[in-house]
N, C-alpha and C positions, 0 to 999 in steps of 0.2 A: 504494500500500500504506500501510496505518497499523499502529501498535504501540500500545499502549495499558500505562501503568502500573496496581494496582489498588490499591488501599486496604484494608485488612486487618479491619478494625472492623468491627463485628455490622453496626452499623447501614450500611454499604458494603457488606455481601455484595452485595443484590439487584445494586446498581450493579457489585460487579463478576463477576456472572454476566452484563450486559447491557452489556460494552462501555464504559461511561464512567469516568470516574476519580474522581467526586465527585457526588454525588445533593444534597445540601444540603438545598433546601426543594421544590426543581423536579422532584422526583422525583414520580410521579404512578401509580397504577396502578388497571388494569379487571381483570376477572377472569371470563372465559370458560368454564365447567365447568374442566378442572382447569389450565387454559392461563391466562396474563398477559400485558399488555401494557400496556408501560410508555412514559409518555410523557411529552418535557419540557413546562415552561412555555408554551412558543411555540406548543402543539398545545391548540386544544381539547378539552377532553374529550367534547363531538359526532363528532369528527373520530375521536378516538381510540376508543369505540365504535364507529364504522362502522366504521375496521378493521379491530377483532375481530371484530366481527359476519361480517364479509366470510369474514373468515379460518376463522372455524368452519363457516359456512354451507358453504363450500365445499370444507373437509375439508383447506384448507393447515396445521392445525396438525399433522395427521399424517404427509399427504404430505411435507412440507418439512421431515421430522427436526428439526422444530422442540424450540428448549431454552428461549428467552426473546427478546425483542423490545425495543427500546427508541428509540423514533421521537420526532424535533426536528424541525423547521424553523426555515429560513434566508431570510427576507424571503418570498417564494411557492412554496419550493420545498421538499420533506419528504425523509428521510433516514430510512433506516431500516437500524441493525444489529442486527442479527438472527445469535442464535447455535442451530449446530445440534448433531449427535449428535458424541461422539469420532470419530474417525476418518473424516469424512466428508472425501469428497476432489470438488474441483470439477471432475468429467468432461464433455466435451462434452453429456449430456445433461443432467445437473443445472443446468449452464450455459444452457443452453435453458430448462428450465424455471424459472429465477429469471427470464429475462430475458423470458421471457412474465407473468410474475408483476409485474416491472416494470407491462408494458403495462396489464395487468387492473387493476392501483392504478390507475395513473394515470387510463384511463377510469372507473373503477366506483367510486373512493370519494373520490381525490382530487381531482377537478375538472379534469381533462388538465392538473392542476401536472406539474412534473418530480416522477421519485421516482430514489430513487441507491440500493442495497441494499448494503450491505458484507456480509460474510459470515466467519463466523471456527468452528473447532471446537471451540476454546481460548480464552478470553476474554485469555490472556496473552501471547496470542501475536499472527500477521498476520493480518490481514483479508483477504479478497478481495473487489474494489470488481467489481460486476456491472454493465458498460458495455451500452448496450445495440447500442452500435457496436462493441463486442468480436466480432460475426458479424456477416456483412453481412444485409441481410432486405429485405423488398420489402413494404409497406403494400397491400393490397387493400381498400377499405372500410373498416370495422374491425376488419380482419383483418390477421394480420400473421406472414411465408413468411421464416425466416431459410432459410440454406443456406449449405453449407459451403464456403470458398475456392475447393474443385477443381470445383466448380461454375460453370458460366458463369451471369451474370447475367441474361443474353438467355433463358436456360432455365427458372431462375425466374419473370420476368416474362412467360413463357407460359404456365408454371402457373398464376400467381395470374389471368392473363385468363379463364384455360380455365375455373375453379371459377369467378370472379364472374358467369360467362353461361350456365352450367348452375341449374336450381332444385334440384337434390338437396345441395347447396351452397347452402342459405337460412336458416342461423344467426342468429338474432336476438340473439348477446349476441356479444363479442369470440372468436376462437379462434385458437389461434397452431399450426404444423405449420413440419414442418423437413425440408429437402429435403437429401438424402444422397448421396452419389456412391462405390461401390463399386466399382472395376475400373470394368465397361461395364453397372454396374448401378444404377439411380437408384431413393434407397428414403424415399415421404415417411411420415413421421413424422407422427401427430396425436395431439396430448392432448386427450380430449373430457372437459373440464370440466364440461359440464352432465349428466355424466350417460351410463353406459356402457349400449345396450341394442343386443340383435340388430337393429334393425329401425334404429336409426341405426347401425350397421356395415355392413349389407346396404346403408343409401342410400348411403353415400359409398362403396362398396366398386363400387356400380355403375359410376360412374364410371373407374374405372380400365381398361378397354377404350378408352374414348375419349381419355384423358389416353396410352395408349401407341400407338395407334394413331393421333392428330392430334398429339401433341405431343411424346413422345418417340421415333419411328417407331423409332430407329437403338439404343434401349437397351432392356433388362431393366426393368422395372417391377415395385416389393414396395410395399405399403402395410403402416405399422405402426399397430396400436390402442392405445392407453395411456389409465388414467383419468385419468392427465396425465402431463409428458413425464419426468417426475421417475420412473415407475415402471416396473414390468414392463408386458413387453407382454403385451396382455392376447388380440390377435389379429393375427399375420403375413399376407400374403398375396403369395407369392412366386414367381417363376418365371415361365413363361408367361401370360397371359390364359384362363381356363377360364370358360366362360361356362355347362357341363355341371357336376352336380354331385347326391349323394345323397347322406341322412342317415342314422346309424344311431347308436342311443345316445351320443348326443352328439361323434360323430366326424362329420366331413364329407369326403366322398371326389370330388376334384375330378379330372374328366377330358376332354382336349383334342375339339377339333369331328370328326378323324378315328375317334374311338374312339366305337364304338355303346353304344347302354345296355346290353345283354346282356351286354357284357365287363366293363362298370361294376357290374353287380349280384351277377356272380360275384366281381368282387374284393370287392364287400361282404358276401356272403355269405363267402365265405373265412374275410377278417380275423376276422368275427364268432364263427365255427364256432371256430379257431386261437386266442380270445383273445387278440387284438391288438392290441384298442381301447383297452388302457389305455397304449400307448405315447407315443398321438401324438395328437394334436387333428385332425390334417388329415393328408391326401397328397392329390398329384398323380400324377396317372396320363394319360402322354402317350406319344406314337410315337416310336422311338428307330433308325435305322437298323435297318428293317424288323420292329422287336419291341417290346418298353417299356420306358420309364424310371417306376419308381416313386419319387420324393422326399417323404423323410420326415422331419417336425421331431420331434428327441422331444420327447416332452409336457414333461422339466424344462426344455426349450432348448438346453441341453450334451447335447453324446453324451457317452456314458460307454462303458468298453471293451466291455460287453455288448452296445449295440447293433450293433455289426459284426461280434457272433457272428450276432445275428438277422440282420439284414440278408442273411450268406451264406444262412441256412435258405431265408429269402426266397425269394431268386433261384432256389435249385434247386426248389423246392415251386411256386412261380409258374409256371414253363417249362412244369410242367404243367397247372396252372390254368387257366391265359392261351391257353395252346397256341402260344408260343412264349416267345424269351428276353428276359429281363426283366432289366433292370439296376436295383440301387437307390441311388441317391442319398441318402447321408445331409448333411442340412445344419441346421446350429449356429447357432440363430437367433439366440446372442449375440454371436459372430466373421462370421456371415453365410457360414464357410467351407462347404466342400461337399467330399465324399468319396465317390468311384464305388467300388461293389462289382458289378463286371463280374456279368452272370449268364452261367450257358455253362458254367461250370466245375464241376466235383467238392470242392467246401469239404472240410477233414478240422473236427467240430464235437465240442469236447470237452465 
């Protein structure tokens, strides 16, 4: 950790919105559309241009609640503290994505020098140094699998073999993903920096039958989307393996190898007829001791107490849809919890 005093004079502001205590003559700065980066003496100003460049091109001045930047170097190695929004707090994911951020400097602007990121909310206050040994991670190419403690390393290191021998897994620039351990359910994590589209979703999305079938056999398999790891996610894919699956104004209605298209299409017809669509992004619809389970994300990610008023409608309105009982599954794509709303029963719905 560091502390930093600031200096009060006009000409000290920048310096102490950027971490140092005294600017002098060393103080240097670029200017980005409406972003700066500031940078001492020991930084060329080629150096210092590419990493704005970088930073803009790649959308980290927004992503990264950036407020101001201010990068030195130390004999070969660069340092960058970098202050973000009030109250930004360093949670496991944010953590991730600095520390992929790390990576990406280090291969993409700095010459595989070291990079060190400190990180503050407060210019007045502590820093947080972003280690890149603070998670453990597993390098594949130039790729790089952190994963959380409660994770075996042995489990990592089969994922990262798994993706390097598959081609739907053929990235040409760095990409960093985080392997998660929930209960008895393993959830990776990818920030696709180059750029969010259906059709790079669908390819690495393919993959996940194979990843849970060769290498996780014994767990739950979710993959998350993010246009990097710093954000929402932009797409879940949770629960079973559904390799079945229809579209309908922008919902996707995923359903297991037992369940024929017939029942798939009445439940899409349903939801569509019932206004439904605007709840959720997706459901699964899979066998459930002799009937269905439908699991539902709502579209904000949080349930809120209305959705388990629907949910009951659900169950009893499906029984006869379906032509049998149907359970729904509501589950909290930010907690990852999950809540059964038995079907079978008589709901009182106010």
């Amino acid at each position: 950790m560091k502390t930093f005093s600031l200096p009060i004079s006009l000409l000290g502001a920048i310096c102490a919105m950027l971490l140092f205590t005294s600017c002098g003559d060393s103080a240097r700065t670029l200017t980005f559309d409406t972003n700066t980066v500031n940078y001492d003496k020991t930084v060329t100003r080629a150096t210092a241009a590419k990493l704005g460049q970088y930073l803009k091109n790649n959308g980290h001045f927004d992503k990264a609640r950036y407020v101001g930047l201010y990068v030195e170097k130390d004999r070969l190695d660069y340092t960058l503290h970098w202050v973000v929004t009030v109250g930004f707090l360093p949670t496991p994911d944010t953590l991730a994505y600095f520390r992929g951020l790390v990576d990406s400097l280090r291969l993409r602007v700095f010459d595989e020098r070291e990079v060190t990121i400190y990180l503050t909310d407060h210019p007045e206050e502590e820093e947080w140094e972003i280690l890149k040994e603070a998670e453990p991670m597993v390098r594949f190419g130039m790729h790089t699998l952190y994963y959380m403690p409660s994770v075996d390393r042995a489990d990592a290191e089969k994922l990262a073999n798994y993706l390097t021998a598959h081609e739907q897994f053929n990235f040409t620039t760095p990409q960093v993903l985080r392997l998660q351990a929930w209960g008895s359910e393993y959830v990776i994590s990818m920030g696709l920096t180059d750029g969010v589209t259906d059709e790079l979703i669908t390819q690495i999305s393919s993959l996940r039958g194979g990843i849970s079938k060769e290498v996780f056999p014994d767990k739950e398999l979710g993959m998350e989307f993010r246009d990097h790891l710093l954000h929402d996610i932009l797409r879940d894919v949770s629960g079973p393996f559904f390799q079945n699956s229809l579209k309908v104004d922008g919902m996707e209605i995923r359903y297991s190898e037992g369940i024929n298209e017939l029942t798939a299409i009445t439940l899409r017809n349903y939801l569509k007829t019932r206004g439904f669509l605007k709840h959720a992004n997706w459901v699964n619809l899979s066998e459930s001791d002799g009937g269905y389970k439908l699991t539902i994300p709502p579209r904000s990610g949080v349930k809120a107490p209305g959705d388990v008023r629907m949910a009951r409608r659900l169950t009893m309105e499906l029984k006869k849809v379906l032509g049998g009982r149907t359970d729904v599954e509501l589950y909290d794509q930010g907690t990852r919890e999950r809540e059964l709303v038995p079907g079978g029963r008589q709901y009182e719905l106010d």
